[in-house]
N, C-alpha and C positions, 0 to 999 in steps of 0.2 A: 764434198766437204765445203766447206763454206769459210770464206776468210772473211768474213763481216760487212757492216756497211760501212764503204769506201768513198760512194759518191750518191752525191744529189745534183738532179738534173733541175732545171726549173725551163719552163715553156715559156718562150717569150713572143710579143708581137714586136716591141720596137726594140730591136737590141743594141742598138747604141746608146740611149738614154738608161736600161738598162745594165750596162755593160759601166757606163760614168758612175753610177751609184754604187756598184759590186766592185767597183775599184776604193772606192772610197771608204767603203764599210769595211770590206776586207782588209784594205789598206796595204795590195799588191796590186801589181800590174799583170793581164791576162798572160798564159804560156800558150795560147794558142786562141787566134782570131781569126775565124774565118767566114764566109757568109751562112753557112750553117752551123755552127759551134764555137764558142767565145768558155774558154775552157782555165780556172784559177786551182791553184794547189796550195790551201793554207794549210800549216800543220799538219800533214798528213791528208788531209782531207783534199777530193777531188771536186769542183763545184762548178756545173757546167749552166750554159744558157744556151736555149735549144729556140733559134727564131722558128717560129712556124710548130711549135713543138702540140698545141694545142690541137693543130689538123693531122698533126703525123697521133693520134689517138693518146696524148699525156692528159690527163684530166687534171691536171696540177702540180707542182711540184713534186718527184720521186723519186727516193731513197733508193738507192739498187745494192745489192747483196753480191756479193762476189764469190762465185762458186766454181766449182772443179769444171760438174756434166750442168752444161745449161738446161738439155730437153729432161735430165731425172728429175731435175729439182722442179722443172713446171708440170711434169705429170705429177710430183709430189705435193702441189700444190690442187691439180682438178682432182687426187684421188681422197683429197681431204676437203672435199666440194667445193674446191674454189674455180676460176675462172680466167682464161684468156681476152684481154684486153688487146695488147698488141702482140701478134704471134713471133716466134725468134728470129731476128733477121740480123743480117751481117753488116756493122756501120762502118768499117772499114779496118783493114788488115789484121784481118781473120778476127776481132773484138765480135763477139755475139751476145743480142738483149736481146730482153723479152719484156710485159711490163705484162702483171697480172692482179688479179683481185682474189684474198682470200674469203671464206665462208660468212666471213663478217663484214665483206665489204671495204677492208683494208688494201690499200694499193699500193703497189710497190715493185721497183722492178728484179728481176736476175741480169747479171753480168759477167759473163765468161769471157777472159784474156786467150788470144792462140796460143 
């Protein structure tokens, strides 16, 4: 089951210049800064900045879908001929992504909570 898209990641190189801007626009201050993750909660919405996110396999900006079973929903995604991008790995306490490309080429990640 799917609880919708909750979060958008974006791949960053310089996260502090970064990180001034998205305070500014957003117009909060980050709930978590850390050398890999600079992470803002507007409205509901969760909106992260990934330094290095570009070589960890993010092709750009990505929306993640928050769902129950992370591996049904990516076999649900190659058995409708899409594709694994970044395969599901564990980013910390027990949070599991994956980022995949559908039939057309649309990318997007999954996101399953422990």
């Amino acid at each position: 089951m799917s609880k919708g898209i909750q979060t958008i990641l974006f791949p960053v190189e310089n996260a502090d210049s970064t990180k001034a801007l998205f305070i500014k626009l957003l117009g909060a201050e980050p709930i978590a800064d850390t050398p890999y993750y600079v992470g803002f909660e507007v409205a509901g919405q969760s909106i992260g900045l990934v330094p290095g996110g570009h070589k960890q396999g993010m092709p750009g900006p990505v929306a993640y879908i928050h769902v129950d079973d992370i591996k049904a929903s990516r076999q649900q995604v190659l058995d409708a001929g899409g594709e694994t991008v970044v395969d599901v790995r564990d980013v910390g306490n027990g949070r599991l992504v994956a980022i995949v490309k559908d039939a057309e080429s649309n990318v997007f990640g999954l996101l399953q909570d422990a």
